[in-house]
ZAMARGU-4260 file (C-alpha; in steps of 0.2 Angstrom, whole numbers, plus 5000, padded with zeros to 4 digits):
<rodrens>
0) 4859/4938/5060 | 4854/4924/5051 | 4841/4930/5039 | 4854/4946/5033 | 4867/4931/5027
5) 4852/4925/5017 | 4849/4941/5009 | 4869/4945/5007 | 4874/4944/4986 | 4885/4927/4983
10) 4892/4938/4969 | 4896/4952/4978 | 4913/4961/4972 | 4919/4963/4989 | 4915/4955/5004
15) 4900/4960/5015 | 4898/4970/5029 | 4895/4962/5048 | 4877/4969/5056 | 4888/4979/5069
20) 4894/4989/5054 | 4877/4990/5047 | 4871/4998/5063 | 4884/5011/5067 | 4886/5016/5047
25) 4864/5017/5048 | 4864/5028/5066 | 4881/5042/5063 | 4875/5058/5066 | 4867/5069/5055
30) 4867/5054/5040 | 4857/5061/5025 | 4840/5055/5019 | 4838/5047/5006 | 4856/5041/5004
35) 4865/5048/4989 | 4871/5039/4974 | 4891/5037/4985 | 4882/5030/4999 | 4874/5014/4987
40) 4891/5012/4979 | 4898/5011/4996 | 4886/4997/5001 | 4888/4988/4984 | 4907/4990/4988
45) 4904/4979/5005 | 4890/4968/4997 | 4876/4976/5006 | 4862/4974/4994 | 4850/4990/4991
50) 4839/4983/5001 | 4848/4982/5014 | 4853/5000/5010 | 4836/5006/5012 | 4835/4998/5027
55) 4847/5010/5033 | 4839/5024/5028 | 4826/5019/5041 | 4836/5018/5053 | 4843/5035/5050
60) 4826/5043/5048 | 4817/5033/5065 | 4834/5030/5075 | 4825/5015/5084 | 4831/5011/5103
65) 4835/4994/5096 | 4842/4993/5080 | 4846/4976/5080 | 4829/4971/5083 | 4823/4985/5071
70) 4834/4977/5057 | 4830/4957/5062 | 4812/4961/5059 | 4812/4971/5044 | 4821/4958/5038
75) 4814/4939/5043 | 4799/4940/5032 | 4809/4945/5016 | 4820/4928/5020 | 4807/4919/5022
80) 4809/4915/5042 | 4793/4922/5048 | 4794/4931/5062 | 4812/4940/5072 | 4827/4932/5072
85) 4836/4926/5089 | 4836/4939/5104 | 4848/4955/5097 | 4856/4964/5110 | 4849/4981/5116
90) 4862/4991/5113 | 4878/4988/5099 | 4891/4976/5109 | 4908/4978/5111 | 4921/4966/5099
95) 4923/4952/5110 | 4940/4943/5108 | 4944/4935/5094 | 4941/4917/5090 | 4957/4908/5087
100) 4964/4911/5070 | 4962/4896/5058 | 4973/4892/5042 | 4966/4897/5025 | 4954/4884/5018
105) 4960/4868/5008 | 4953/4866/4990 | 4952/4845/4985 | 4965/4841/4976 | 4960/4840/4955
110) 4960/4821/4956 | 4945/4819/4966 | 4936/4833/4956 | 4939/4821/4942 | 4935/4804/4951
115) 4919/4811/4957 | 4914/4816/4941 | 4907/4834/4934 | 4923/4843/4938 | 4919/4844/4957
120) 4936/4853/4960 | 4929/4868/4950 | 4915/4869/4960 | 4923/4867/4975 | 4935/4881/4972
125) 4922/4892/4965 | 4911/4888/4982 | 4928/4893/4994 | 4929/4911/4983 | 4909/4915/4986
130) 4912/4909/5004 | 4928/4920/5005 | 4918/4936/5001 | 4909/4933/5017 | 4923/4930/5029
135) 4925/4924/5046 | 4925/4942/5058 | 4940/4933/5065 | 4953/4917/5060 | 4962/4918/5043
140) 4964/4922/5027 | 4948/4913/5019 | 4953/4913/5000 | 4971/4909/4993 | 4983/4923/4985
145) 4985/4916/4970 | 4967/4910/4967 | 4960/4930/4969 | 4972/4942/4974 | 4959/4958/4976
150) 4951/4949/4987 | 4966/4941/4998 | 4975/4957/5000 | 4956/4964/5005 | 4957/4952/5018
155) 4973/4953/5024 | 4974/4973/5025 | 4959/4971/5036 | 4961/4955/5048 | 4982/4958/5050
160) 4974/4973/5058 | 4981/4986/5045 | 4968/4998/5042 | 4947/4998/5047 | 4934/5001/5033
165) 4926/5019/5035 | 4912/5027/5029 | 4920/5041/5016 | 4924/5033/5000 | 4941/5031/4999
170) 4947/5032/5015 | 4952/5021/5027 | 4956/5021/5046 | 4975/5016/5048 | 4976/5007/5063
175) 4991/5005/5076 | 5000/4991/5065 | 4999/4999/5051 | 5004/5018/5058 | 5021/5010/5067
180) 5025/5005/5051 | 5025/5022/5043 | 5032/5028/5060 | 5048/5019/5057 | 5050/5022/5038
185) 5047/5041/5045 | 5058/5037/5059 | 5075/5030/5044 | 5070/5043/5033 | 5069/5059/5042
190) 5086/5056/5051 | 5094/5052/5032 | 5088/5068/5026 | 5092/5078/5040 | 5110/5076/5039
195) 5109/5082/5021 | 5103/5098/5029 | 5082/5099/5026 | 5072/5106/5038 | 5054/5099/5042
200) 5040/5115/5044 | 5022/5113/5038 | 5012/5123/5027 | 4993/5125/5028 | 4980/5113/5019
205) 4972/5125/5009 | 4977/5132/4993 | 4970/5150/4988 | 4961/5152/4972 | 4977/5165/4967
210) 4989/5153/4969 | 4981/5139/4959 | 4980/5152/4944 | 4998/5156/4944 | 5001/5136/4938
215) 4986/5133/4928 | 4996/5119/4919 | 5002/5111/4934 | 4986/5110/4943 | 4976/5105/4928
220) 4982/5088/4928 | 4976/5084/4948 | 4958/5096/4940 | 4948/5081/4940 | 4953/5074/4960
225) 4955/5092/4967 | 4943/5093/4982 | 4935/5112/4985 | 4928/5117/5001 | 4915/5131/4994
230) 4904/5134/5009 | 4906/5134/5029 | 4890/5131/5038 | 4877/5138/5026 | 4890/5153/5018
235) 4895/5150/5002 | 4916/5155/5005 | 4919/5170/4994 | 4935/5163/4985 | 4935/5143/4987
240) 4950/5136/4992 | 4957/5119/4987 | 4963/5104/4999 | 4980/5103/4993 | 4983/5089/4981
245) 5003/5091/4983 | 5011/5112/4990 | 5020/5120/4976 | 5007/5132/4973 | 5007/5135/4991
250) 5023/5135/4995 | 5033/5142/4983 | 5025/5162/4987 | 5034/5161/5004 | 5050/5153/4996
255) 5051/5171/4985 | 5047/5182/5002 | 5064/5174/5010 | 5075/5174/4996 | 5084/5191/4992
260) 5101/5185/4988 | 5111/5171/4985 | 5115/5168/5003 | 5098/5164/5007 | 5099/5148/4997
265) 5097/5134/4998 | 5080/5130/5006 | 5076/5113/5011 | 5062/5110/5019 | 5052/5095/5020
270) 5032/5094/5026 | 5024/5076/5033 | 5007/5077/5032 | 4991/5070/5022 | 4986/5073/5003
275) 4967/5073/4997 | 4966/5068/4978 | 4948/5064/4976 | 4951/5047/4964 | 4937/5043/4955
280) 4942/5027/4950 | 4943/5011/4960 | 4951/5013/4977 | 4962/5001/4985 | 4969/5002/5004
285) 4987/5009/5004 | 4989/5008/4984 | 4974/5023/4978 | 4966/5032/4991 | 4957/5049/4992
290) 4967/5054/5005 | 4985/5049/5009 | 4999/5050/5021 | 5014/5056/5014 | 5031/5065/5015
295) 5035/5081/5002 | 5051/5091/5002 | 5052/5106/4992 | 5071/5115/4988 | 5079/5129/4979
300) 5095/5131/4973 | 5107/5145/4968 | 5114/5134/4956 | 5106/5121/4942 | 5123/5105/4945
305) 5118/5106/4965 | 5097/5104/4963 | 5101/5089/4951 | 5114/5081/4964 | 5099/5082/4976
310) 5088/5075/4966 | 5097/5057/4963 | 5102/5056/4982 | 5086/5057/4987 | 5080/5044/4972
315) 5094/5031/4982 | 5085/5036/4997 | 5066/5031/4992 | 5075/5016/4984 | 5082/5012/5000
320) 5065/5013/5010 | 5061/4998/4999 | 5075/4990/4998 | 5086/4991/5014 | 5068/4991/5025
325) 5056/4982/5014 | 5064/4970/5006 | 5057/4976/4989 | 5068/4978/4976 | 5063/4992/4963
330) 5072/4999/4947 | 5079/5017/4948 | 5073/5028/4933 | 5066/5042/4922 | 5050/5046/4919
335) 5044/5049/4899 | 5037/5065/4894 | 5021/5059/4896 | 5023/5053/4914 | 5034/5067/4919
340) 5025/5077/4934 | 5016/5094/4929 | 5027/5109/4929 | 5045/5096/4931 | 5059/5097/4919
345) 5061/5080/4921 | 5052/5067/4935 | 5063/5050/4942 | 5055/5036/4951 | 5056/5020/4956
350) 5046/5006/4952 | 5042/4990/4960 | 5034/4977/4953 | 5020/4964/4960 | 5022/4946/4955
355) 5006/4940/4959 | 4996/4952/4946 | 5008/4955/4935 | 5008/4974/4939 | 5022/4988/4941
360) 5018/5001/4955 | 5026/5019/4959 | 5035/5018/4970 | 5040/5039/4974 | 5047/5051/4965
365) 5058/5064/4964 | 5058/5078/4951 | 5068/5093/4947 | 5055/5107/4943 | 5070/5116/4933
370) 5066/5138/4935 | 5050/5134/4928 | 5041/5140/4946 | 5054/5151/4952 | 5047/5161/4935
375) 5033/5159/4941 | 5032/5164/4959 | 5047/5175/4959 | 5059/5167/4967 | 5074/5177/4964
380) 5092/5182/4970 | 5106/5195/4966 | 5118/5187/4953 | 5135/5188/4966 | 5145/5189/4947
385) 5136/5207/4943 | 5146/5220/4949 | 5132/5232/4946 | 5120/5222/4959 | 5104/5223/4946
390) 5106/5208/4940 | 5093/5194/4947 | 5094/5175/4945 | 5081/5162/4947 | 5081/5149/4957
395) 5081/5129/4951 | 5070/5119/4962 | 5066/5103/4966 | 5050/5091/4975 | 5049/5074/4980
400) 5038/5062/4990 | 5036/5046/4995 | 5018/5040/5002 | 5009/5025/5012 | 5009/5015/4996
405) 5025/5008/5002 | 5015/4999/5016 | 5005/4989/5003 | 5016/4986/4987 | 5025/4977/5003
410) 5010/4966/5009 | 5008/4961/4990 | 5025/4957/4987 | 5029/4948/5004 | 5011/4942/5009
415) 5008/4922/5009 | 4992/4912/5011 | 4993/4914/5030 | 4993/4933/5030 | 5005/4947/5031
420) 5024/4944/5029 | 5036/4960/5037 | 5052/4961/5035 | 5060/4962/5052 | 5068/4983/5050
425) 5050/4989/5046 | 5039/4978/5059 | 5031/4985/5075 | 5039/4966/5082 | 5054/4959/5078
430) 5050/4944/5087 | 5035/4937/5097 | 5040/4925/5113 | 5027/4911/5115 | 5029/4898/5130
435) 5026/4882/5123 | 5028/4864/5132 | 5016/4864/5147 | 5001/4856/5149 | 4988/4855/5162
440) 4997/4843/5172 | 5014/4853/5172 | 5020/4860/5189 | 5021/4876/5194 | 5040/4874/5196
445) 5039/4871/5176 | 5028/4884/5172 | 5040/4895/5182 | 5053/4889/5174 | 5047/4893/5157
450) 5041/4911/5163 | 5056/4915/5170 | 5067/4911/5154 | 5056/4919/5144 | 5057/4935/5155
455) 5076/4935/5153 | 5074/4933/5133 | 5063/4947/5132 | 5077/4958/5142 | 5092/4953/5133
460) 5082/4956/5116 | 5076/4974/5121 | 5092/4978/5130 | 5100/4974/5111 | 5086/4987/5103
465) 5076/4971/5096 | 5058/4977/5096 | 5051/4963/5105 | 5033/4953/5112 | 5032/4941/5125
470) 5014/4933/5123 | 5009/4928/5141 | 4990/4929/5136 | 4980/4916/5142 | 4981/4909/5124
475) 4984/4891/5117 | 5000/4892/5109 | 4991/4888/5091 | 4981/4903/5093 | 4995/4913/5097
480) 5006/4903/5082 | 4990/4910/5069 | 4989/4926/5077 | 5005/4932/5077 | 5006/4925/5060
485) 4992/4935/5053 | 5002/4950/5057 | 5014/4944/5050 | 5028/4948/5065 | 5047/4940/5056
490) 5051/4929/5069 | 5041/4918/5083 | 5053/4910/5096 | 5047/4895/5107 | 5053/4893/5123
495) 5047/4876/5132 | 5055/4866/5146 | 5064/4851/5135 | 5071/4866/5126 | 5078/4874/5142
500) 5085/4860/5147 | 5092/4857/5133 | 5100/4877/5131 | 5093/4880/5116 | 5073/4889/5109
505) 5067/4886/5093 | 5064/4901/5080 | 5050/4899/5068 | 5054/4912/5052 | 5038/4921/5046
510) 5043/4921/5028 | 5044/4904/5023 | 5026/4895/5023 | 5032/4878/5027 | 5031/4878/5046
515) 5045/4864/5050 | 5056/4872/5035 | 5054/4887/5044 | 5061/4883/5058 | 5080/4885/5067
520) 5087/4882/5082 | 5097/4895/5094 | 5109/4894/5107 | 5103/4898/5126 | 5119/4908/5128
525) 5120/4918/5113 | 5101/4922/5111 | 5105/4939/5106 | 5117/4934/5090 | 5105/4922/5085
530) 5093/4930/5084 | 5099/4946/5077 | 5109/4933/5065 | 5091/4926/5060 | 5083/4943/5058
535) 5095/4948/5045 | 5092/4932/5036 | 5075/4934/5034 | 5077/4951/5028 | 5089/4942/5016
540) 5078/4930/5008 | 5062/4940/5007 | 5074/4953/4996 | 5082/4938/4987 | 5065/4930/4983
545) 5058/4948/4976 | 5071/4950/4966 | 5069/4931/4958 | 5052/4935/4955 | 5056/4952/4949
550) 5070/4945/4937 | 5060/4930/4930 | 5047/4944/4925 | 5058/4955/4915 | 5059/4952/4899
555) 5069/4961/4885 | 5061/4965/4867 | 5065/4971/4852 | 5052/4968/4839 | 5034/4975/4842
560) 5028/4954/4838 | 5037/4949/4856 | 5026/4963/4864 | 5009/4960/4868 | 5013/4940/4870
565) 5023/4946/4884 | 5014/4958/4890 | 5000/4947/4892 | 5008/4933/4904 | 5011/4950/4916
570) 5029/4954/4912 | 5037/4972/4912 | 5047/4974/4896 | 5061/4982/4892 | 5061/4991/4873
575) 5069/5003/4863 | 5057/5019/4862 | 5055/5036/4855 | 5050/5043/4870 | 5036/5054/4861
580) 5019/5058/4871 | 5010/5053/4853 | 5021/5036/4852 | 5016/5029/4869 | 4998/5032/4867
585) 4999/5023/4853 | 5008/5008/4861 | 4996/5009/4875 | 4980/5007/4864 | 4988/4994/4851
590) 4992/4982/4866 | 4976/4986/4873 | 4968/4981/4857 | 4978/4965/4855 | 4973/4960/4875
595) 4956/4959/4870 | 4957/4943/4863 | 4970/4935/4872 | 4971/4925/4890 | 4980/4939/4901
600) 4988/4939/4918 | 4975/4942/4932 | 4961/4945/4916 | 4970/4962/4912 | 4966/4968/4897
605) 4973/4988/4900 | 4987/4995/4889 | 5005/4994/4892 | 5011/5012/4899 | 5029/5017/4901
610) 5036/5014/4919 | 5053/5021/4915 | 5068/5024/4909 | 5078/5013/4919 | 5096/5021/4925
615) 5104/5007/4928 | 5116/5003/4913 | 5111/4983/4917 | 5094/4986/4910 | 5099/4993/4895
620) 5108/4980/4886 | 5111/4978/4866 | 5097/4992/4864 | 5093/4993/4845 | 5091/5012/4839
625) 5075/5011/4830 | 5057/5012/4840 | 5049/4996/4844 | 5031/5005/4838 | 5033/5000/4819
630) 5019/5016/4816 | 5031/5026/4825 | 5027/5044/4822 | 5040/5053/4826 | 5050/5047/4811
635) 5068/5041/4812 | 5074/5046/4831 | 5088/5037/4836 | 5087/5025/4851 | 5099/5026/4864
640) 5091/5021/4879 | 5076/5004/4884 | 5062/5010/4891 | 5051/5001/4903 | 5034/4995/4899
645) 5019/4985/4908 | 5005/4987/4916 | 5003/4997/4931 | 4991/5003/4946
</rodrens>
């Protein structure tokens, strides 16, 4: 593999593809020839050169017995090594464990840059960022958070085992870890909306050419990510059908076939499924992808007061997805008319907010769609106050979702230089038992000893519904410490012989960095309190910390000459505002202009868009009544309400 490194961009925006990727992407079935314009932006994306692009076009074309060998030889004399590389294995080997997990890199300190002359700490740190876009297959994070955030949370996502890359633009393999994680937030939030009555079905993925008509306007605005299927095998498909980009269309014709009368209402009915928006921007794991996990409900009401009752309760429910499991606080609100989803009377949200970049992020929303498609579709009801019985009504309705964001404006809020951070409600494992303490020359009545303690930990803990790990792989403790922290599992408990004789174990909290900080002891005969006790405080403090962070963040301004200067250290603003379509784009390309010039947050240099308006009375403080824009165009609109700004993903 040695002459492919020598070939692999320093400057590469994201870091390069292993050979055994190379290989499997070069020999899937049926792979096109030549490779299409995707295809190159796909190996760009992974710092594969075109060169070695083309090299995969070979191997598509002549599928060699052994591709390795095929590649090393191509390659050699273009790096200047004359001849094959070392002997490649004849067919594509299987992962072999992974090499003990090591701790991020340590850059030298400013001082010795200095004392050493020509600013060797620059150098040095610039060195650790090229060497980080080529990581270890294994081990830890290679580059520090704050120092390049893309790339960390690249690397986490991938080495916490969270998702694997996959050939599709776009889309990503989510793998066990990251699947339990959406299981239980599935798990909280189907048996929270189930006692207020909705029903889970499933509707198919396709949407009919007819339906899409019907809403012209609502679809309009998903036009440019809206993915057709036009032909099966070499038959061009009559009428195209679209893979749904969210169901109203296709729902809502089967809402007007079971509703005659007012007894027929409410429906709730709630789908879990996946999404395709084909995103033609920049695609990030979890937080923009072309196709998604998510959950939509989709209701109807006889009545207007009880659609809108539903659509706050389940606003406190997504609020509680981040806050009571995540440990991510977020700020309840109402979207502007600009950001109010297509076809909605009005849209609520919530919004979180990620300290690192400086950057709010939806969170889910939930929007009350008024009669607007009831109109539409028909979905009508005898008027129970008409004595004559000709009289119909239509229904008010209401969708919401919540997607597999959640899982990553998590890891970017609570993820630390050694990984992933969970909070303990949401994690696969609570708590990971490692023996420690023995060594080669320990007896067997030790070793014992310690097994046996651990055994009855693990019991007590699963008998108390802690989703526990005993580690009795064959392991040194240190690569059990770094793996397990990778993954970010809450809380590590040792158990070693002086602490058994002792009656105590040693728990090790995943969410502070400093290792002896983190670390508590508990009591052999209340291992179930303490634990659970220790649990709660981790949640505690990650939410605490967010919120800090959050806080510090937030800033509240009332003249147009506090905007941009805030806006550019990454804050989210609070300001009075309009709320006019035309205003805010204004406001976005003023701040965008004043960015252009300035040092921002993260190098940022995008306009400010609104977020929300914040529900909450405690955001909307002393809120003067005139619009922050001083070319406000919509005259002399009273203010009664801040908005928030920022920037966003």
């Amino acid at each position: 593999q040695e002459p492919l490194k020598e070939l692999r961009a320093s400057d590469s925006p994201r870091a390069a593809m292993d050979l055994s990727h190379l290989v499997t992407i070069g020999l899937m079935p049926a792979r096109r020839a030549p490779l299409t314009d995707a295809d190159h932006d796909y190996f760009q994306k992974h710092g594969v050169e075109r060169l070695l692009a083309e090299l995969v076009n070979e191997l598509a074309a002549k599928k060699p017995a052994d591709p390795y060998r095929y590649i090393a030889d191509k390659v050699a004399p273009l790096a200047g090594k004359g001849g094959a590389a070392a002997s490649a294995p004849a067919a594509a080997p299987k992962a072999a464990p992974a090499a003990a997990p090591a701790a991020a890199p340590k850059t030298e300190g400013k001082k010795e840059g200095k004392k050493g002359g020509g600013g060797g700490g620059k150098k040095e740190k610039s060195e650790a960022l090229v060497a980080a876009k080529n990581p270890s297959k294994g081990g830890g994070v290679d580059v520090k958070k704050m120092d390049d955030v893309p790339l960390w949370y690249e690397q986490v996502v991938m080495k916490a085992e969270l998702i694997e890359q996959y050939p599709v633009k776009g889309c990503f393999i989510l793998r066990p870890w990251a699947y339990r994680i959406w299981e239980l937030v599935q798990r909280w939030f189907d048996a929270e909306i189930k006692q207020m009555g909705v029903e889970n079905c499933y509707f198919p993925m396709f949407i009919p050419k007819c339906y899409m008509e019907k809403e012209s306007d609502h679809l309009s605005d998903f036009a440019p990510e809206l993915a057709m299927v036009t032909k099966f095998g070499d038959t061009e498909i009559e009428e195209p059908v679209a893979i749904r980009p969210t169901s109203e269309t296709a729902m809502y014709a089967a809402y007007s076939n079971w509703v005659q009368s007012h007894r027929d209402l409410p429906i709730k009915l709630n789908q879990w499924c996946s999404v395709v928006r084909w995103e033609v921007k920049q695609t990030t794991p979890f937080l923009r992808t072309r196709e998604f996990l998510w959950q939509e409900g989709h209701t109807a009401f006889a009545d207007k007061e009880s659609a809108e009752k539903e659509v706050i309760q389940i606003l406190d429910l997504y609020a509680s997805v981040y806050e009571y499991l995540m440990a991510v606080p977020v700020v309840r609100g109402t979207k502007t008319k600009a950001e109010t989803f297509p076809g909605a009377d009005y849209t609520t949200t919530v919004e979180a907010y990620i300290p690192a970049t400086g950057r709010a992020i939806q969170g889910a929303t939930s929007h009350h769609l008024g009669q607007k498609f009831s109109k539409m579709f028909d979905i009508t009801f005898q008027d129970p106050s008409d004595a004559t019985g000709k009289k119909k009504e239509f229904a008010f309705q209401n969708s919401w979702g919540i997607t597999q964001r959640t899982i990553g404006v998590m890891a970017m809020v609570h993820g630390d230089d050694k990984g992933l951070v969970l909070p303990p409600r949401v994690a696969a494992f609570q708590v990971v038992i490692v023996p420690v303490g023995l060594k080669a020359n320990s007896s067997e009545a030790e070793r014992e000893e310690v097994r046996l303690k651990c055994m009855e930990y693990f019991g007590k803990l699963s008998s108390a519904g802690v989703r526990v790990k005993l580690d009795e792989s064959d392991h040194s403790p240190g690569w059990k410490f770094n793996h397990w922290e990778m993954k970010g599992v809450p809380m590590r408990l040792e158990v070693g012989p002086m602490d058994i004789q002792k009656g105590q174990f040693v728990m090790a909290k995943r969410n502070i960095l400093d290792t002896k900080a983190g670390k508590v002891f508990g009591k052999d005969a209340q291992v179930t309190e303490d634990v659970q006790r220790v649990l709660q405080e981790i949640h505690d403090e990650l939410f605490s910390k967010a919120v800090a962070e959050r806080d510090a963040n937030l800033a509240s301004i009332d003249a147009w000459k506090d905007f941009s200067p805030n806006l550019n250290k990454g804050k989210m603003l609070l300001v009075p505002f309009c709320g006019e379509k035309e205003c805010e784009e204004m406001i976005k390309n003023k701040s965008k202009e004043e960015a252009a010039e300035e040092e921002t947050m993260g190098g940022l240099k995008m306009g400010a868009k609104s977020l929300c308006v914040p529900l909450e009375d405690k955001y909307n403080v002393s809120c003067p009544c005139t619009c922050i824009n001083p070319d406000c165009p919509s005259g002399k609109v009273k203010v009664e309400r801040r908005t928030l700004f920022g920037r966003s993903y």
